[in-house]
N, C-alpha and C positions, 0 to 999 in steps of 0.2 A: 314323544316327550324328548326334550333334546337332553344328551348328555351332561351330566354333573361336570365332569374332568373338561369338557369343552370349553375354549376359552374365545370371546368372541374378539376377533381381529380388531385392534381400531388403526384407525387412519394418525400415523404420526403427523404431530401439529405443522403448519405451514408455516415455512421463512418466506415472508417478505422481505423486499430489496428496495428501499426507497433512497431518495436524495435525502443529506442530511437538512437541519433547518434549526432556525436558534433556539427554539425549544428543547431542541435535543442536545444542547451544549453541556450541560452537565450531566447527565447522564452518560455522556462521551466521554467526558472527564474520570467519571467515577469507572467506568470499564477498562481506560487505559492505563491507570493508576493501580487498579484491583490486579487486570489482568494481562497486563503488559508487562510488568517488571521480571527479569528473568537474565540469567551469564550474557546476553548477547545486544539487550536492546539498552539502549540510552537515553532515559526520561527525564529530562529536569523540569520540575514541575513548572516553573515559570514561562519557560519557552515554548513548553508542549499547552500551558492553559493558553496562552496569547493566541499559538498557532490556529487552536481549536476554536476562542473566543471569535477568529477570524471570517468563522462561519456568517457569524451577525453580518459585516459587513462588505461579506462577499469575498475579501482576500484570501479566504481559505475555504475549500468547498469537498464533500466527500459522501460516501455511500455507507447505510446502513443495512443491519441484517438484522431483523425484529421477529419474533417469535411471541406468538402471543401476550403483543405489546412490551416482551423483555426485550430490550439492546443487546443483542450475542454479539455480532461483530460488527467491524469500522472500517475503512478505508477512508484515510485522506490525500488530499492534492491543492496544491499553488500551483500558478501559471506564474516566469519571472525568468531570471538569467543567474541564478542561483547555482548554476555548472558551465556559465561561460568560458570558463578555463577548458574547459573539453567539446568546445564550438570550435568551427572551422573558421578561418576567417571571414570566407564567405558570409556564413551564418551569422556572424556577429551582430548583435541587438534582436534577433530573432531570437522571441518568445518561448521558453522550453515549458514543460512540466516537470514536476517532480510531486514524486509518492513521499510523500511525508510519514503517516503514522496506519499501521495495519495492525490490529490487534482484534483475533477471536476468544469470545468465554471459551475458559482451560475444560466445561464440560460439552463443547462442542467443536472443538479443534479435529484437525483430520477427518472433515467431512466436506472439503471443499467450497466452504463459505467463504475463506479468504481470498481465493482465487474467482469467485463470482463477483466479489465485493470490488480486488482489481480490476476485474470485467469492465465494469462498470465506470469505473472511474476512468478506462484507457477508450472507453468508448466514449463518453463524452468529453474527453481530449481531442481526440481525434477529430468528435463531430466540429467543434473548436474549433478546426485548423493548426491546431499544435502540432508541431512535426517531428518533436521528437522527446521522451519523456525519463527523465534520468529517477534513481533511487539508489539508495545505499542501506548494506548492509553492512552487519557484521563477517568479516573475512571466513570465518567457520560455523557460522549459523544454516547447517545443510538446509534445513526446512525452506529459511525463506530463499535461500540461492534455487533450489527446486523449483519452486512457485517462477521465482525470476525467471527462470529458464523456460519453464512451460508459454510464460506469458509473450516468449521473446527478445529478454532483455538477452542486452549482453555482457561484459566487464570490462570497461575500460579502464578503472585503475586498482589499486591497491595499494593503502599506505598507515606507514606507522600511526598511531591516531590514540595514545596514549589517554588522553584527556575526556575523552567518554567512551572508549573500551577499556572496561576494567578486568577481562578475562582470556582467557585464552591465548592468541596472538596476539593480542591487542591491535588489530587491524582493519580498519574499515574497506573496505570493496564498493565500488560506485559502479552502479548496469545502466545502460543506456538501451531504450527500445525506440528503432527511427521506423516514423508507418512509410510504404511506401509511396507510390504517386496517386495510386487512389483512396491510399489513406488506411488500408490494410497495414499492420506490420510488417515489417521489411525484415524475412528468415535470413535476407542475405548480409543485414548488415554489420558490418566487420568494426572493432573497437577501434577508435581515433589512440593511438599509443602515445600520441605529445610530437610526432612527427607530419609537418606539412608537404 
């Protein structure tokens, strides 16, 4: 007779990792709205729905983290020349990425869904041909600069940026992660400072 006090073990629920899709645009919406806003990130709802809306047709593209059919978390991405100020000459007109919007549910943060979710998104950059993939944060947002780090990025600049940092330094920080010739990450690459 098994014990009263016993408690039978279950299997915590599965995340699934899919590609986003345009069904899932409001839902996207309603998480980054819920659970994005916070001292360090910058949402205006207009330009974050557009960006998202982007999904539909294609200009904007990114990965989900789904748990028993709930949306916990997001990663997005554009391909464009959106940080050609930090291209080398060479590179010029040559296609970048950039991480747009990363936001995990506040009851499931710090379990590394948002670092799978970038996973994801830098892998199929990569698979792409993209060669190198920039993101910005807030200048003292440890969390995401960690994540950055882990991922590879690095920091190429750091600038006054009053107009949608409303706290702290008020400073935005731009990382750059360049894969190298096989398309892996490149540990070795060094920040472009504005000097050719």
């Amino acid at each position: 007779m098994p014990d009263s006090n016993t408690h039978s073990k279950t299997t915590p629920p599965k995340i699934a990792y899919r590609q986003a899709a345009a069904e899932d645009i409001e839902n996207m919406k309603a998480l980054v709205f819920e659970h994005g806003p916070n001292d360090w990130n910058y949402l205006p709802r207009e330009e974050v729905s557009a960006h998202l809306d982007g999904i539909r047709d294609g200009t904007s593209h990114g990965y989900l983290a789904v748990m028993e059919g709930r949306l916990i978390g997001l990663v997005t991405y554009v391909v464009g020349d959106a940080f050609s100020r930090y291209e080398q000459a060479a590179l010029d007109g040559q296609p970048h990425g950039w991480i747009v919007e990363g936001v995990v549910h506040r009851e499931y943060v710090s379990q590394g869904i948002g670092s799978r979710l970038a996973d994801q998104c830098l892998k199929a950059l990569r698979e792409a041909g993209i060669p190198r993939v920039y993101a910005e944060r807030h200048e003292e947002n440890a969390a995401s600069a960690a994540t950055m780090q882990k991922a590879g990025f690095s920091e190429v600049d750091t600038f006054y940026d009053p107009a949608r940092r409303q706290s702290g330094s008020r400073r935005t920080t731009v990382c750059r992660l360049e894969f190298a010739r096989g398309n892996e990450p490149s540990r070795e690459s060094r920040p472009n400072d504005g000097r050719q």
